[in-house]
ZAMARGU-4260 file (C-alpha; in steps of 0.2 Angstrom, whole numbers, plus 5000, padded with zeros to 4 digits):
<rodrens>
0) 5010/5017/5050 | 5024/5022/5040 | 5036/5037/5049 | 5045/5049/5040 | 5064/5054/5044
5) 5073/5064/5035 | 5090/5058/5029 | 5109/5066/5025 | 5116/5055/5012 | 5128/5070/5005
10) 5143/5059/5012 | 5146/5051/5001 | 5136/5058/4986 | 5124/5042/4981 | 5125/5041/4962
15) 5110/5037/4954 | 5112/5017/4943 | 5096/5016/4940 | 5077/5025/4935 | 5062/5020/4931
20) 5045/5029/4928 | 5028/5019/4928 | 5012/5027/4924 | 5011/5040/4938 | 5025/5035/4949
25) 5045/5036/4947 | 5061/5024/4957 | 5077/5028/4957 | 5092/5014/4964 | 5104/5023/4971
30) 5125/5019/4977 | 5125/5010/4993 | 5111/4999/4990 | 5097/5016/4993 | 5079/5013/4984
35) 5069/5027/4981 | 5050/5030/4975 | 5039/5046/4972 | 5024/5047/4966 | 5007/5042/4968
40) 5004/5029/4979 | 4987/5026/4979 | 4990/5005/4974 | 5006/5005/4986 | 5017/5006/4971
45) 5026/5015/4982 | 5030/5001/4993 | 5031/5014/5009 | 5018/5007/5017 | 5004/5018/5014
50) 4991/5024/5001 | 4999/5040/5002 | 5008/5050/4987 | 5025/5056/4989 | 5032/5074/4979
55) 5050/5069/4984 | 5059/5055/4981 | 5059/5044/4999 | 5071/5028/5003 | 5061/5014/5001
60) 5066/5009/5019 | 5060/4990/5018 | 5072/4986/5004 | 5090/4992/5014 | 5102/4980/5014
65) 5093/4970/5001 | 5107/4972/4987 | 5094/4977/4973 | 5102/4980/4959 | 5088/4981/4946
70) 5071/4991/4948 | 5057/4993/4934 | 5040/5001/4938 | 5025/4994/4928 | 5009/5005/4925
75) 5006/5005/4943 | 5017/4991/4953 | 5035/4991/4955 | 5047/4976/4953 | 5065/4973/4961
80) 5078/4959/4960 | 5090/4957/4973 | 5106/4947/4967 | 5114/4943/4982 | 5096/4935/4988
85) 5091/4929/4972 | 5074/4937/4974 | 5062/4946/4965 | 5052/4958/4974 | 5034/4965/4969
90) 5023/4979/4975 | 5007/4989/4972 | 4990/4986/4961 | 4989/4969/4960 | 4972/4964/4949
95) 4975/4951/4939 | 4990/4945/4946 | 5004/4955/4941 | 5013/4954/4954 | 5015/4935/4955
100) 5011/4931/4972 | 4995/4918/4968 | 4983/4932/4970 | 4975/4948/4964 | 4978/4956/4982
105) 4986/4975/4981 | 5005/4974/4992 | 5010/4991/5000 | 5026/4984/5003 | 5038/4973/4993
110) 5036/4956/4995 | 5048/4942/4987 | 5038/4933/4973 | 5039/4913/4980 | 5040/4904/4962
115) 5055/4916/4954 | 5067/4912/4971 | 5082/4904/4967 | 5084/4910/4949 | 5097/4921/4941
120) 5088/4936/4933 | 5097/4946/4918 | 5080/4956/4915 | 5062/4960/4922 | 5050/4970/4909
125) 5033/4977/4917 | 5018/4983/4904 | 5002/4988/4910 | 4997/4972/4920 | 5008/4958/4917
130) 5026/4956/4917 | 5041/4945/4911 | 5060/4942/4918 | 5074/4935/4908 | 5087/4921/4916
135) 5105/4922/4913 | 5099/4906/4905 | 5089/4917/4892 | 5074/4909/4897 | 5057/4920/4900
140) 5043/4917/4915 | 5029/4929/4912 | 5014/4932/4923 | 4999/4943/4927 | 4986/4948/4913
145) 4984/4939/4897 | 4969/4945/4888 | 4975/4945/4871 | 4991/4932/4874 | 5002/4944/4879
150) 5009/4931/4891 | 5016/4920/4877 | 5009/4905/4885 | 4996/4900/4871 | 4981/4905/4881
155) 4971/4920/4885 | 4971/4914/4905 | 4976/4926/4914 | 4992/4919/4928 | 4994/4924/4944
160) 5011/4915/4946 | 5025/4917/4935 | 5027/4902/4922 | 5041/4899/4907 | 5037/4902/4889
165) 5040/4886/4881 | 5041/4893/4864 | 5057/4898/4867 | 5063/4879/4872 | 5080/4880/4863
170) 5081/4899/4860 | 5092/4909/4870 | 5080/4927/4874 | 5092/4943/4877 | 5079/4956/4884
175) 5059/4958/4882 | 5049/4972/4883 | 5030/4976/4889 | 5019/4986/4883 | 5001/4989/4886
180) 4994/4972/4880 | 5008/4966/4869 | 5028/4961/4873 | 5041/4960/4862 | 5060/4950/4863
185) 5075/4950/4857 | 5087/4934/4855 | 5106/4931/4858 | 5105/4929/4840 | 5098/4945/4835
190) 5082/4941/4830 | 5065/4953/4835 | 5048/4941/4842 | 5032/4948/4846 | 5017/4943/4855
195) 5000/4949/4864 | 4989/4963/4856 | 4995/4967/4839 | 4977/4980/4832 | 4990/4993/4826
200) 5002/4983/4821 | 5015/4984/4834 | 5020/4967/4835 | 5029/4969/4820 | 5021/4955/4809
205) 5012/4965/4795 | 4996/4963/4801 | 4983/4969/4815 | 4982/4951/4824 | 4984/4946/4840
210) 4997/4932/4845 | 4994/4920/4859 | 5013/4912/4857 | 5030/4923/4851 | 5034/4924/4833
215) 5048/4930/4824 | 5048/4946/4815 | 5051/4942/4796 | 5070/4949/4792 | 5073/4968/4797
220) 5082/4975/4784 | 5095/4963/4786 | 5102/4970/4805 | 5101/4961/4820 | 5093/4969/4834
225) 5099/4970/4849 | 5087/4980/4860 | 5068/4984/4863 | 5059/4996/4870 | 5037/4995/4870
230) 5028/5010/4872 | 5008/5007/4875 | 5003/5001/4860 | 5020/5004/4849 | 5035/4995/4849
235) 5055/5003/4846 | 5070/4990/4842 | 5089/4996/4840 | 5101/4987/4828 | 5118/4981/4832
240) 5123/4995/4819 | 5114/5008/4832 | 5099/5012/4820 | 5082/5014/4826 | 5066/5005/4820
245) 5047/5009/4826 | 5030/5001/4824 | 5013/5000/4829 | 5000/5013/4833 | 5006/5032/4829
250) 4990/5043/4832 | 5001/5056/4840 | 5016/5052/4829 | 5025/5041/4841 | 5035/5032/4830
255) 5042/5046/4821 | 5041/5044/4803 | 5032/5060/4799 | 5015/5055/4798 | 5001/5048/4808
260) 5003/5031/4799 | 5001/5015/4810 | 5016/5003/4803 | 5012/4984/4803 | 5031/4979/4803
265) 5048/4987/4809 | 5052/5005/4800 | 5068/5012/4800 | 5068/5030/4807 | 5076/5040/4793
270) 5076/5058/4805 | 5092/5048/4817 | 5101/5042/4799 | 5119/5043/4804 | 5115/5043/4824
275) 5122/5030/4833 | 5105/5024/4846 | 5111/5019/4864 | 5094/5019/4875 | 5076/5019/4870
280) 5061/5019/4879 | 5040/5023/4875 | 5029/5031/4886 | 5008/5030/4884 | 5010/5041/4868
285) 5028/5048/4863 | 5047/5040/4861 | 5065/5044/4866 | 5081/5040/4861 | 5096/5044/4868
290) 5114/5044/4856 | 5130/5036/4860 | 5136/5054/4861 | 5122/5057/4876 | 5110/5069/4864
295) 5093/5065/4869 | 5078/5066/4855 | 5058/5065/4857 | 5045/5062/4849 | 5024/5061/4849
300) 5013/5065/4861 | 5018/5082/4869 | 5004/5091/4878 | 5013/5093/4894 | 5031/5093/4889
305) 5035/5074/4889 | 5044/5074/4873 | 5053/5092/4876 | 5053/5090/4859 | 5061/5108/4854
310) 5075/5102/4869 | 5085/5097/4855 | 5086/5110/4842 | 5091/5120/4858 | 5104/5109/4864
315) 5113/5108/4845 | 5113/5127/4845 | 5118/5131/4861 | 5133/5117/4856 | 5137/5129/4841
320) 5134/5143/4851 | 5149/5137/4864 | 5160/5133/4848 | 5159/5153/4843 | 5176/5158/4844
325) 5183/5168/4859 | 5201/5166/4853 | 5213/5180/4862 | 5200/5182/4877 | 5212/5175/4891
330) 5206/5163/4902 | 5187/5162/4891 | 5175/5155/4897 | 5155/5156/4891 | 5139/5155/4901
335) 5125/5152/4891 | 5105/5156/4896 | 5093/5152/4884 | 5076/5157/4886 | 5062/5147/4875
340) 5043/5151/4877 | 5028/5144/4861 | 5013/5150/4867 | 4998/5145/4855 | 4981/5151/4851
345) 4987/5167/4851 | 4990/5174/4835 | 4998/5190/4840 | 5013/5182/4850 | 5027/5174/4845
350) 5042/5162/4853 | 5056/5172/4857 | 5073/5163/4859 | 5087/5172/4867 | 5103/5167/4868
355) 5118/5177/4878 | 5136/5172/4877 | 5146/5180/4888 | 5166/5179/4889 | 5177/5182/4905
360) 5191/5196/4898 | 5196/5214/4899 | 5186/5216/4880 | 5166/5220/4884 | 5154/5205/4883
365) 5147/5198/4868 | 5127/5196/4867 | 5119/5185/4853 | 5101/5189/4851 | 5090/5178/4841
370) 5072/5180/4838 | 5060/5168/4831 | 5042/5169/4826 | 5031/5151/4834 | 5020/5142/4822
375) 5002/5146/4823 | 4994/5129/4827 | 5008/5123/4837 | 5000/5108/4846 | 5004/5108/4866
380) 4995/5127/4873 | 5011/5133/4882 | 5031/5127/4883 | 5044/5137/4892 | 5062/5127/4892
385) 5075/5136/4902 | 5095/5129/4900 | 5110/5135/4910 | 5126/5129/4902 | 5138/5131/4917
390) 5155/5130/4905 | 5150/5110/4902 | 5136/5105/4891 | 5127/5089/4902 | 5127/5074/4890
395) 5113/5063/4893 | 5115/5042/4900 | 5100/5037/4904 | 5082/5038/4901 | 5064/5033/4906
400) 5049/5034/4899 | 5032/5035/4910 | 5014/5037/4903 | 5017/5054/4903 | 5031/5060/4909
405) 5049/5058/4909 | 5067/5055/4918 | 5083/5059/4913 | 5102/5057/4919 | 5116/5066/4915
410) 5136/5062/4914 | 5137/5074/4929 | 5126/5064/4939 | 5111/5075/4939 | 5093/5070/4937
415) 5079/5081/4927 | 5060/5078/4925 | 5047/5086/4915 | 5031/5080/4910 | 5013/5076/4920
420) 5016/5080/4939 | 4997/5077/4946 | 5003/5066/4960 | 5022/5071/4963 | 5030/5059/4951
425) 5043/5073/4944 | 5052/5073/4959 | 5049/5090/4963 | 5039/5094/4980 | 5026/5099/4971
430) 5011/5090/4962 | 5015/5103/4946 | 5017/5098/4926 | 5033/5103/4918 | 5034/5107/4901
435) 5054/5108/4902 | 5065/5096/4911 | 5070/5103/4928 | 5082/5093/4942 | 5078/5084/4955
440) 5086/5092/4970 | 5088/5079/4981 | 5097/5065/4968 | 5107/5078/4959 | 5124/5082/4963
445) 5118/5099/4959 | 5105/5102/4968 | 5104/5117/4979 | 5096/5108/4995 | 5110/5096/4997
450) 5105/5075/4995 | 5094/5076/5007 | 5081/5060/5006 | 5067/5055/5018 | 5066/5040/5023
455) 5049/5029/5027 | 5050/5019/5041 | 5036/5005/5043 | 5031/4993/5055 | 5022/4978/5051
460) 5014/4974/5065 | 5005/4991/5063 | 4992/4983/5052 | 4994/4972/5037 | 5002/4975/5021
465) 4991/4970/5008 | 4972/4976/5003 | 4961/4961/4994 | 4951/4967/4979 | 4935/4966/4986
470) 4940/4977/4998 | 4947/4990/4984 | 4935/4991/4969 | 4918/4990/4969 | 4907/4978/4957
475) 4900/4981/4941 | 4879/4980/4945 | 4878/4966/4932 | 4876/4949/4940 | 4879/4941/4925
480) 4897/4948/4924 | 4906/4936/4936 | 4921/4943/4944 | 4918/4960/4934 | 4926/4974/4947
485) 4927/4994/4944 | 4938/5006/4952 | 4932/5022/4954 | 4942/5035/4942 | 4954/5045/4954
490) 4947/5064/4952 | 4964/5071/4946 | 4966/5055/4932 | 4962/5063/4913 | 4968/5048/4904
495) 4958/5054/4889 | 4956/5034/4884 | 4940/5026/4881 | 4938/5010/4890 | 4925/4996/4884
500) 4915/4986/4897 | 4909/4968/4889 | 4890/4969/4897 | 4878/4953/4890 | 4866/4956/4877
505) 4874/4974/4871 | 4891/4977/4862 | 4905/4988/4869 | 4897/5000/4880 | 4910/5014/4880
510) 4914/5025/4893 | 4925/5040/4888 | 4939/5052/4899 | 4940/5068/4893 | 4947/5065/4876
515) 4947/5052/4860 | 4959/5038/4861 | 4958/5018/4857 | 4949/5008/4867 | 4954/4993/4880
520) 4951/4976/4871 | 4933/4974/4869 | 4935/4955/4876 | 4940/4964/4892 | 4927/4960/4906
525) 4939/4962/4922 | 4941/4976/4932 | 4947/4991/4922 | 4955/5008/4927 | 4945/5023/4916
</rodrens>
């Protein structure tokens, strides 16, 4: 069973190094060697011990004293490396073996993956169901499902142990990136690869096909790249001179170009000209980029805030409101509250924005009203966004994408969420969607309740860590379909995708979730998630 404690860490405060957001789950590395996970928990993505979902973030117990220094959640399994030990750590769903360990068993604990022991890990990428770590060597291993190639390893066989890409014998590889069903790489060199799925073009090669082996991107405009990011079936690269190209699928408008257009090779994202790109990262439909200057822009897919897309118009003006000048105010200072609410499918009401500037002196205070009328068809149903400026604007350091929601960090050492909140991935006690980033108490050195963190304690000799997959899905009544499993959908999952089960003697028989979206591949016959 898996105990909870609660835990003062407030001395000293733990900074949060790292964040990561998987399909309905979130991690956080914290100072002192703390790993924490929230979320849903039903595949042990968790790693607490349980099936259970957490709405706080909660030290990850069986990883103290590991040394992790690296932590990157796929869809629904987590991954760690710990340097000291030299050993990568996997956790959660494990069908098709994404999580290395010579098997498609589920782990609810981490468990050290056997064939990556020894080696020195730069990077580990997770996509959907298969995953990739870079060796300070700038070799790749790649493992778990491989479909449509995504793997690199010239097959559609799926591994269930990690094994090196030998395309890239002689080729030094700086990072890689997953995405659903395709990966993406970028070399010491500069140059962009693409592999896996490519039906919307987000391999980059100017074509729908897929790729069972890496091939270089035909010359982007000239730039070396110098990092990738995949969303879930569109990929974003950065050049070495900070500008930012997408490609792939953009139903939703992902890749920001100002259209729906799918983009078969690398487009240069003319809204950020003049912006220098620092960090990138793709959810299920919708971007972000964060600025060398720490503002934060999104994009796509924004039904529940994931993309806080009017965030940013926000942001600039509350930056031009601080500039207004309080000269011969002594001792000025401004506190800022702006109140943002789009409401749609009402034409009679309008998005009021309000902005109040107040300044400390013996002169009276100073309001700024401004009032804006919302678009009509404004596409997400309802958006509040409420900003406190407290005399110093947040800049932005770090940020991670999951299906749909989001994580942020700021220079002050605070952590926000908005975004799907079904099962507790935004951190906030609640299983609630935010359509504005709010802090996470307990990592945020200003949060109200202090940093306190639960902590799981597990014991294994309560039961056994790991669930088989017979024991976990059921099978598909169709005996021809060997090895054909099906989970039941979880009753609070609206994916919205359609997924495509391969059943002899009839094409594609489609089962839908509550909306229109592509389909899996339809040489899928696995288990599938719908």
């Amino acid at each position: 069973m898996a105990e909870m404690s609660a835990t003062d860490v407030t001395a000293p405060f733990r900074r949060v190094l790292l964040i990561s957001a998987g399909a309905s789950h979130s991690v956080a590395l914290l100072s002192g060697n703390i790993v924490c996970s929230w979320g849903r928990g039903e595949d042990g993505q968790l790693g607490h011990g349980d099936a259970e979902d957490r709405l706080s973030p909660t030290q990850l117990s069986a990883l103290d004293g590991h040394e992790i220094v690296s932590l990157t959640c796929g869809a629904d399994h987590t991954t760690a490396f710990s340097e000291s030990r030299m050993e990568v750590y996997s956790w959660g769903w494990g069908d098709f073996g994404r999580l290395g360990h010579g098997n498609s068993s589920d782990l609810f604990t981490p468990q050290p993956i056997k064939a990556l022991q020894g080696l020195r890990i730069k990077q580990i990428a997770c996509g959907d169901s298969h995953c990739l770590a870079v060796t300070m060597e700038g070799e790749v291993q790649s493992w778990g499902r491989n479909q449509n190639g995504q793997l690199g390893l010239g097959t559609t066989v799926d591994s269930l142990v990690p094994q090196k890409i030998q395309a890239f014998q002689g080729v030094s590889i700086k990072m890689v990136s997953a995405g659903a069903e395709h990966t993406v790489a970028v070399t010491e060199d500069g140059d962009l690869y693409g592999w896996g799925w490519g039906r919307y073009g987000n391999l980059g090669l100017g074509d729908r096909n897929d790729r069972l082996v890496p091939e270089k991107v035909a010359n982007v405009y000239g730039e070396k790249m110098v990092m990738v990011a995949c969303g879930w079936r569109h990929t974003i690269s950065v050049s070495s001179s900070g500008g930012l190209y997408t490609y792939g699928w953009s139903k939703y408008g992902q890749l920001g170009h100002g259209d729906f257009e799918d983009h078969l090779v690398p487009h240069k994202l003319e809204a950020l000209h003049g912006s220098f790109i620092s960090q990138v990262s793709g959810g299920w439909r919708h971007t972000m980029a964060l600025t060398s200057n720490g503002k934060l822009y999104g994009w796509g897919w924004n039904k529940v805030g994931i993309s806080a897309s009017l965030l940013f118009a926000l942001y600039e003006f509350c930056i031009n409101l601080s500039k207004v000048n309080c000269s011969g105010y002594s001792g000025s200072y401004f506190f800022s509250l702006t109140v943002v609410g789009c409401i749609l499918d009402r034409l009679e009401l309008v998005t009021t924005l309000i902005s109040v500037l107040l300044c400390k002196s013996n002169f009276p205070m100073t309001r700024h009203i401004l009032v804006t009328v919302a678009p009509e068809n404004c596409y997400f149903s309802m958006f509040f966004f409420f900003m406190f400026l407290f005399g110093i604007l947040q800049k932005v350091v770090q940020i991670s994408c999951g299906w749909r929601h989001t994580l942020a960090v700021t220079e002050r050492q605070n952590v926000f969420s908005w975004g799907r909140g079904t099962n507790g991935q935004l951190g906030h006690g609640e299983s609630s969607d935010r359509n504005i980033p709010k802090i996470i108490e307990p990592l945020s050195v200003d949060g109200s309740s202090g940093q306190q963190i639960e902590s799981s304690k597990f014991d294994p000799s309560s039961g056994k860590t790991w669930v088989s997959p017979s024991e976990r899905y059921a099978v598909v009544p169709d005996d021809n379909v060997s090895g054909c499993f099906w989970k039941p959908p979880r009753s609070d999952e609206k994916l919205g995708i359609a997924v495509s089960l391969q059943v002899p003697g009839q094409t594609n028989v489609p089962a839908r979730g509550n909306g229109s979206d592509v389909s899996v591949p339809e040489s899928d016959v696995k288990r599938v998630r719908i």
